[in-house]
Biopython code that builds the backbone (N, CA, C, O; Angstrom):
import numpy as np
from Bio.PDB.StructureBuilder import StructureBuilder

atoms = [
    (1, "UNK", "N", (15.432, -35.321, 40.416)),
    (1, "UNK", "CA", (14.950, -36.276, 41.395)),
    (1, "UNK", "C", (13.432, -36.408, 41.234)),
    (1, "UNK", "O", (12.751, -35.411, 40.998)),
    (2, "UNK", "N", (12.684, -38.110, 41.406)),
    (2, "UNK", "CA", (11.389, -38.033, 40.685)),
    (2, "UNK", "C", (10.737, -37.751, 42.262)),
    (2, "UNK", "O", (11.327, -38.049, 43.301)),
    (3, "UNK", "N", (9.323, -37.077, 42.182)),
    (3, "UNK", "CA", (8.898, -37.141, 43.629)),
    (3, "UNK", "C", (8.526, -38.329, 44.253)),
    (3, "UNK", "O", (8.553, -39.198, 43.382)),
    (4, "UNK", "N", (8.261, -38.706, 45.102)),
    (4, "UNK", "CA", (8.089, -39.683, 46.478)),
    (4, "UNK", "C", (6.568, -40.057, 45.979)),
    (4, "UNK", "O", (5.690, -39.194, 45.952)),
    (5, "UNK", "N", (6.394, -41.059, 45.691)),
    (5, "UNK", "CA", (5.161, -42.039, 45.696)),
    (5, "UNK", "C", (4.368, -42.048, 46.968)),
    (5, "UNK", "O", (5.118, -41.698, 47.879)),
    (6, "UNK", "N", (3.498, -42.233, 47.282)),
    (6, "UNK", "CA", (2.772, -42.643, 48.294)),
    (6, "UNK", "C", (2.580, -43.637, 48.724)),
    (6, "UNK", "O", (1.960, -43.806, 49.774)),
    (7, "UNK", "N", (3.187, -44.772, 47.846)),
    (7, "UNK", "CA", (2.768, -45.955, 48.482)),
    (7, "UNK", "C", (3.899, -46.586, 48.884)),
    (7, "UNK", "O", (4.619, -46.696, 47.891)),
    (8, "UNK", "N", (4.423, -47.062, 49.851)),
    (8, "UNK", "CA", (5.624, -47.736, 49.962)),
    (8, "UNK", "C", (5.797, -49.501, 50.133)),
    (8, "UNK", "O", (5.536, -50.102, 51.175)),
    (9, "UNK", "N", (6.399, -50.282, 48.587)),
    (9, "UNK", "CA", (5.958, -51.586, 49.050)),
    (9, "UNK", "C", (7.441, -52.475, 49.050)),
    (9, "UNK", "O", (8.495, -52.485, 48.414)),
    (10, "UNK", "N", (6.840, -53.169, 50.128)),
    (10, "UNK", "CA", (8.478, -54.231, 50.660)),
    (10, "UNK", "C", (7.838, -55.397, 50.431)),
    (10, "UNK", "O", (8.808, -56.143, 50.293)),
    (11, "UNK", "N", (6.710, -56.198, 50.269)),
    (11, "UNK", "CA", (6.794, -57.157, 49.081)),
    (11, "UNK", "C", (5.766, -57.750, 49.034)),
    (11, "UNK", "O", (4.901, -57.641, 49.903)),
    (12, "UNK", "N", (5.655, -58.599, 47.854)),
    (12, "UNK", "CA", (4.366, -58.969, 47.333)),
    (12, "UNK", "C", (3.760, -60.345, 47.928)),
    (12, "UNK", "O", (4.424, -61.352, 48.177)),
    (13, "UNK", "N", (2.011, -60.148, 48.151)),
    (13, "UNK", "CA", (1.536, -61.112, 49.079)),
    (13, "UNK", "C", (0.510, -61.858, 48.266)),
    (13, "UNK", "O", (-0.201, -61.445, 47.350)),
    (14, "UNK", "N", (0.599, -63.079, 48.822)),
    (14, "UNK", "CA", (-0.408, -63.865, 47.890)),
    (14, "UNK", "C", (-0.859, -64.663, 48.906)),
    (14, "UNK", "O", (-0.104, -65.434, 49.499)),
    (15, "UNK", "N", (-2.346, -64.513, 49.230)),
    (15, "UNK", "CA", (-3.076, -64.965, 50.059)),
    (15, "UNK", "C", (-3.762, -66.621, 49.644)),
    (15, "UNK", "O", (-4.310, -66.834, 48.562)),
    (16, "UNK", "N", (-3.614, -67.576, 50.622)),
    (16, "UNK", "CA", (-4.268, -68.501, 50.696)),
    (16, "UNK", "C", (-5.750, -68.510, 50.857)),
    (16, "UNK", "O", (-6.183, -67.436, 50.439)),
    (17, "UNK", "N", (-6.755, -69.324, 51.315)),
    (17, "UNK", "CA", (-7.670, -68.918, 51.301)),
    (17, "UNK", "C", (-7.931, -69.119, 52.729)),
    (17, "UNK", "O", (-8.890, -68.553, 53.254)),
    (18, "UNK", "N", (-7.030, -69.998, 53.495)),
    (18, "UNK", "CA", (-6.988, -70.000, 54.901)),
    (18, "UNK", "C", (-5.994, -69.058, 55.801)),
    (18, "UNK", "O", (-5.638, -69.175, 56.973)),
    (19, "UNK", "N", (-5.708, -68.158, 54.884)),
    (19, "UNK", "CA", (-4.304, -67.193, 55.774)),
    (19, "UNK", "C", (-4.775, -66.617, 56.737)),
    (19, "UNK", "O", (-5.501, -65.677, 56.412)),
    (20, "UNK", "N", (-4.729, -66.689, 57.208)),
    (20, "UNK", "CA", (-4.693, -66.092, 58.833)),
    (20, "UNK", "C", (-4.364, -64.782, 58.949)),
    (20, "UNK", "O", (-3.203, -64.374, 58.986)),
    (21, "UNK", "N", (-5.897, -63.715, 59.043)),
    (21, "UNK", "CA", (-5.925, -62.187, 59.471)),
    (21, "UNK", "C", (-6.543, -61.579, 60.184)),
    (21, "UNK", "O", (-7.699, -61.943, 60.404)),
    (22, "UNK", "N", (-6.096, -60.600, 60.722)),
    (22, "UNK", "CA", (-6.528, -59.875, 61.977)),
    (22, "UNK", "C", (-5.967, -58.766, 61.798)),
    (22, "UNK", "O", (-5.013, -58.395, 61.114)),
    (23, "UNK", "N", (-7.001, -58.049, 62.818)),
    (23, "UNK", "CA", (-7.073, -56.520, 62.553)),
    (23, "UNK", "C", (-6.937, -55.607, 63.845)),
    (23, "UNK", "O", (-7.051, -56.076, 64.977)),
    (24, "UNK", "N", (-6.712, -54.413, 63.617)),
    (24, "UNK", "CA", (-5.916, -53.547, 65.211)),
    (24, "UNK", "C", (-7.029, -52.220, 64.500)),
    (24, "UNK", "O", (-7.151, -52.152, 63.277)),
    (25, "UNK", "N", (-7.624, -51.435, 65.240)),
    (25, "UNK", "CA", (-7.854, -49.939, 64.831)),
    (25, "UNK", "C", (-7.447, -49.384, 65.934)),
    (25, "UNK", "O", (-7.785, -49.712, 67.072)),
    (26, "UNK", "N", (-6.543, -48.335, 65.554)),
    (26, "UNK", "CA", (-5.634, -47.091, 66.048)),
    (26, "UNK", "C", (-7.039, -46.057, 66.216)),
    (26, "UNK", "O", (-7.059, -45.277, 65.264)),
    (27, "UNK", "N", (-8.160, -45.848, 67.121)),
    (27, "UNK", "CA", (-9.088, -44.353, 66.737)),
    (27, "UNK", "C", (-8.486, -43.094, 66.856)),
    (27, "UNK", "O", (-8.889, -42.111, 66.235)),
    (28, "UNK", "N", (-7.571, -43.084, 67.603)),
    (28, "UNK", "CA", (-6.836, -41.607, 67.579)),
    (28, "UNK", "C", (-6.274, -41.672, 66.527)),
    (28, "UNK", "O", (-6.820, -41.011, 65.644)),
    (29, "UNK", "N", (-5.218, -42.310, 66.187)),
    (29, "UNK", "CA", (-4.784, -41.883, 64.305)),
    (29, "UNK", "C", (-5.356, -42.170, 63.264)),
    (29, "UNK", "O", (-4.828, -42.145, 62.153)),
    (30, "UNK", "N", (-6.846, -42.568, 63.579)),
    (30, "UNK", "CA", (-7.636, -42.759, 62.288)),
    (30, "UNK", "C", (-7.133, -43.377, 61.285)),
    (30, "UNK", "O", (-7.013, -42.767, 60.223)),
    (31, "UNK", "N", (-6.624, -45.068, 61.424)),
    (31, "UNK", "CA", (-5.691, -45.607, 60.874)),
    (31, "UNK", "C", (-6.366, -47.206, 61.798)),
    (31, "UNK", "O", (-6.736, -47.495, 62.936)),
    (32, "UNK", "N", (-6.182, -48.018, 60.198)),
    (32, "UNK", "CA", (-6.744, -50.048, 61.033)),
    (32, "UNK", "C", (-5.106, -50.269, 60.278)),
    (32, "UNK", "O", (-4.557, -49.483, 59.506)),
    (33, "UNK", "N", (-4.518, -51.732, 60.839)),
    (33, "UNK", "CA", (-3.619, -52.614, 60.729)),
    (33, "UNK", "C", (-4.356, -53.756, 60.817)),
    (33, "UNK", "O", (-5.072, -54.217, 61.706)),
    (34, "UNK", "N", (-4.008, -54.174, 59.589)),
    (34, "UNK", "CA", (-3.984, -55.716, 59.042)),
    (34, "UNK", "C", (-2.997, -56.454, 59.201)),
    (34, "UNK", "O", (-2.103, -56.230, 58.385)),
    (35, "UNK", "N", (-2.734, -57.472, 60.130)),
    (35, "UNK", "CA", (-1.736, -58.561, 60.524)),
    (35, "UNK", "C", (-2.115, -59.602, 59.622)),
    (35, "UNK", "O", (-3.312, -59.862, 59.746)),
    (36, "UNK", "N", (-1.298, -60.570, 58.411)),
    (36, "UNK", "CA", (-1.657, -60.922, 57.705)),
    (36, "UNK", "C", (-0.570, -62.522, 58.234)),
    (36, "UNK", "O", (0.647, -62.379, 58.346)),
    (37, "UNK", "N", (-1.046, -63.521, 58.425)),
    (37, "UNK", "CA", (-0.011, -64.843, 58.473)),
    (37, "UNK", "C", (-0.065, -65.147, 59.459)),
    (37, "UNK", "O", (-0.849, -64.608, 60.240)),
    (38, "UNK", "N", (0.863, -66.275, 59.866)),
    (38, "UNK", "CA", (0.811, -66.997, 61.341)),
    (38, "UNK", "C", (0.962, -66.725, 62.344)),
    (38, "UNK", "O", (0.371, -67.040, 63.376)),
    (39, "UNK", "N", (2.088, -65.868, 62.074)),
    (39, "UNK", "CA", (2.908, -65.157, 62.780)),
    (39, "UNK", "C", (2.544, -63.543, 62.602)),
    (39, "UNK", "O", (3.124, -62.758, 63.353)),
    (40, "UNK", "N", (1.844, -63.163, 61.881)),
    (40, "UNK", "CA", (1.217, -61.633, 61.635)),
    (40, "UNK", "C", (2.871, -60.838, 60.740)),
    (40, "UNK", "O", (3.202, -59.657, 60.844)),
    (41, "UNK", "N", (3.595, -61.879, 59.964)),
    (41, "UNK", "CA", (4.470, -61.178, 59.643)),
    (41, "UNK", "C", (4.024, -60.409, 58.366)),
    (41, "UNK", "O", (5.058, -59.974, 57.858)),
    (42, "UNK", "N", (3.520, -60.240, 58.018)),
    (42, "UNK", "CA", (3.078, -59.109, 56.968)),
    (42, "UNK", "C", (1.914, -58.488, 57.557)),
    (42, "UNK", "O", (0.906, -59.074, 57.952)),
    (43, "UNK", "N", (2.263, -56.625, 57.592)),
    (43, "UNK", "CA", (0.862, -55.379, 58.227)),
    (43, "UNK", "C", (1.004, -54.732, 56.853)),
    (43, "UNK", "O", (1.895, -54.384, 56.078)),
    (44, "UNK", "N", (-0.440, -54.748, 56.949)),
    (44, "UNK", "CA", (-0.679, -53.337, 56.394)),
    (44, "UNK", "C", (-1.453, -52.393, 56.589)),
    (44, "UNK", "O", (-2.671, -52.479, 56.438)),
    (45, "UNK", "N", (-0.700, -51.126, 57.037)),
    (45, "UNK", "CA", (-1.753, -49.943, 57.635)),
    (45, "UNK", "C", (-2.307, -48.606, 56.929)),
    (45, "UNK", "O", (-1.738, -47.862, 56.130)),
    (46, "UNK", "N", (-3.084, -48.566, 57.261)),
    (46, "UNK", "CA", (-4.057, -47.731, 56.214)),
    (46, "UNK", "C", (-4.721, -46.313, 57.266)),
    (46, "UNK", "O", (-5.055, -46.292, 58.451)),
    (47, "UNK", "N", (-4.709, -45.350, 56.312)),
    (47, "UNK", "CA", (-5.766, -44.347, 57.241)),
    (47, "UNK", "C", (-7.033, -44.813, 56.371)),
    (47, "UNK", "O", (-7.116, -45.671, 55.492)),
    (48, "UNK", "N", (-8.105, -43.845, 56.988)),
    (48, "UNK", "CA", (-9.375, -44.303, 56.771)),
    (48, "UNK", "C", (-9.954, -44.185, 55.559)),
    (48, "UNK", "O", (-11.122, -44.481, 55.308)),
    (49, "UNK", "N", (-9.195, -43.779, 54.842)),
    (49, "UNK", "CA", (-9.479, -43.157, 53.528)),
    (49, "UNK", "C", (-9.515, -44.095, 52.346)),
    (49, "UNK", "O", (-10.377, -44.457, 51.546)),
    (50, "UNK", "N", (-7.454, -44.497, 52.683)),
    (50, "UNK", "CA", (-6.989, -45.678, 51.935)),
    (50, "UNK", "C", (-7.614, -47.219, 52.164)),
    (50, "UNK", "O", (-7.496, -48.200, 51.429)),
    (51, "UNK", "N", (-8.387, -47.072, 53.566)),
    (51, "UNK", "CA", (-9.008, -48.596, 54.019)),
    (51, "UNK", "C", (-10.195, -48.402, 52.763)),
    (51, "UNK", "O", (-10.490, -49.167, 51.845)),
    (52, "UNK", "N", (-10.719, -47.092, 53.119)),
    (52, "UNK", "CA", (-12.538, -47.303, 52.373)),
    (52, "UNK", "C", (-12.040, -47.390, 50.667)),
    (52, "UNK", "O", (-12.847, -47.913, 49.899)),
    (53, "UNK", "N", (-10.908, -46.950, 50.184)),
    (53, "UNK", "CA", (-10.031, -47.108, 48.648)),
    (53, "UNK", "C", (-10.072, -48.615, 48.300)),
    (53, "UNK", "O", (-10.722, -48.960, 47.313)),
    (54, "UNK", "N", (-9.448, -49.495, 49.015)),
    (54, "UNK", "CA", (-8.997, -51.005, 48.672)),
    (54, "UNK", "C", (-10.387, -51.673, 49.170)),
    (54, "UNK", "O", (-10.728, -52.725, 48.629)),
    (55, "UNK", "N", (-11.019, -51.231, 49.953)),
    (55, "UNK", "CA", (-12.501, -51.975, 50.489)),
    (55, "UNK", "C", (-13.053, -51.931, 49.054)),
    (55, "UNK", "O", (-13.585, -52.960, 48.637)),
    (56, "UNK", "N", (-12.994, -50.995, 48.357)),
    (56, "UNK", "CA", (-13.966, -50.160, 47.042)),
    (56, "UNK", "C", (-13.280, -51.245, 45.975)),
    (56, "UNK", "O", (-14.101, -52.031, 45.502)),
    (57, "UNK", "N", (-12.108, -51.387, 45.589)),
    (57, "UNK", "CA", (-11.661, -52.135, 44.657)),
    (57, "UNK", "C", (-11.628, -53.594, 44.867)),
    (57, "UNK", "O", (-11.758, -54.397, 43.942)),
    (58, "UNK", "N", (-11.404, -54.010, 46.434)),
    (58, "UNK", "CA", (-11.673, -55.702, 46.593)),
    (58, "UNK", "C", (-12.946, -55.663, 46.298)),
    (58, "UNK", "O", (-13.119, -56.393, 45.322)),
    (59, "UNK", "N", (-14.165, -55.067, 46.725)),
    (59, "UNK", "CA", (-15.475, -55.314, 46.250)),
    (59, "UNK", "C", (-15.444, -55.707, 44.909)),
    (59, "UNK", "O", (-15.536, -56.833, 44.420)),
    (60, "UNK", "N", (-15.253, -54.257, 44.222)),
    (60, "UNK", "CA", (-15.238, -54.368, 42.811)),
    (60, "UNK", "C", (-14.228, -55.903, 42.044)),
    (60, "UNK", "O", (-14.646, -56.718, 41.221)),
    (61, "UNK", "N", (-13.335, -55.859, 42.468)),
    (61, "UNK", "CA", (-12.244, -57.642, 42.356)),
    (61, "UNK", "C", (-13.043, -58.368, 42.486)),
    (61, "UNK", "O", (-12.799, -59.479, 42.016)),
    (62, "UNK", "N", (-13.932, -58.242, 42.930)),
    (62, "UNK", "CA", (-14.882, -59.589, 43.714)),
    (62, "UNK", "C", (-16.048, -59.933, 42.936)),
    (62, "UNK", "O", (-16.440, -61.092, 42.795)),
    (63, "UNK", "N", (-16.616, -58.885, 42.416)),
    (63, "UNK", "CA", (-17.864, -58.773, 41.751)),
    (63, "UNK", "C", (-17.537, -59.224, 40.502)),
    (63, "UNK", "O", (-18.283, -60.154, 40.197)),
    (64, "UNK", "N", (-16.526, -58.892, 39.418)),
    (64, "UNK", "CA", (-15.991, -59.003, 38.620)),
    (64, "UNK", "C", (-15.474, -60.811, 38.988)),
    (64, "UNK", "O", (-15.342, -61.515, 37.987)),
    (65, "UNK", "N", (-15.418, -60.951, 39.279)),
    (65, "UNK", "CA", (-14.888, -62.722, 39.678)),
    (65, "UNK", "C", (-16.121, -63.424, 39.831)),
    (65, "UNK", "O", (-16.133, -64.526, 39.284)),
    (66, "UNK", "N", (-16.958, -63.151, 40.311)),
    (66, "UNK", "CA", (-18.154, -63.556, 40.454)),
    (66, "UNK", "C", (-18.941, -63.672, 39.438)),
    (66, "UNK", "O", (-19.631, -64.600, 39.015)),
    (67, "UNK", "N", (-18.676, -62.193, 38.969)),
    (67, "UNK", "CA", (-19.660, -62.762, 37.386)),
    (67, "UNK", "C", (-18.910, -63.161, 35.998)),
    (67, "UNK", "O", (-19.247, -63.029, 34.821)),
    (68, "UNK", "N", (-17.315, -63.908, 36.859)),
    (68, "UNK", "CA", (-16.886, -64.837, 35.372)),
    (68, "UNK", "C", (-16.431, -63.753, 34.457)),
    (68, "UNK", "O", (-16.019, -64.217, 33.394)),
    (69, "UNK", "N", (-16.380, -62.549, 34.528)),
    (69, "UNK", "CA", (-15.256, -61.497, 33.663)),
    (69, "UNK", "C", (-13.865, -61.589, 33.875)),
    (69, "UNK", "O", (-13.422, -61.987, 34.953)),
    (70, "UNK", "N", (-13.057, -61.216, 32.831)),
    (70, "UNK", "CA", (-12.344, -61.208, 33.015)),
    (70, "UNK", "C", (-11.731, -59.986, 33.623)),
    (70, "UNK", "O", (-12.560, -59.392, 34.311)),
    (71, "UNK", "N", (-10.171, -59.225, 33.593)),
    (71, "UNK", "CA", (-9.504, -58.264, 34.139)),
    (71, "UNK", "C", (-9.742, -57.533, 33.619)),
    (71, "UNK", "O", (-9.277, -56.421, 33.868)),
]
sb = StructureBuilder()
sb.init_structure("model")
sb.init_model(0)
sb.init_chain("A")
sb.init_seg("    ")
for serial, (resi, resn, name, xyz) in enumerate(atoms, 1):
    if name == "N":
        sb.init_residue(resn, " ", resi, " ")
    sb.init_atom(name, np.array(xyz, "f"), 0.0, 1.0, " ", f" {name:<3s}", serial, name[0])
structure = sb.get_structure()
């Protein structure tokens, strides 16, 4: 049996540039939720760790787009 991943994903999102998001922070579980859509039907929740992880790589996504590099 292989071990248990950490990440658990139920499916793939592709953001508009007008999608509609909003945010919840939990301070006792040290944990934000991202409501993603019209209806907020896609979350994704993060402890503080994994938020400052994907903050670090959208930057980096971003910078890299910006200066016209590729992947």
């Amino acid at each position: 049996m292989e071990p248990r991943s950490p990440v658990r994903v139920e499916s793939q999102i592709q953001l508009s540039a007008d999608a509609p998001l909003r945010w919840d922070v939990d301070h006792e579980a040290d944990t934000a939720t991202i409501y993603i859509g019209e209806r907020e039907e896609h979350v994704l929740r993060l402890c503080r760790e994994s938020l400052r992880d994907l903050v670090h790589t959208c930057a980096r996504a971003l910078a890299e787009m910006q200066a016209g590099r590729g992947h």
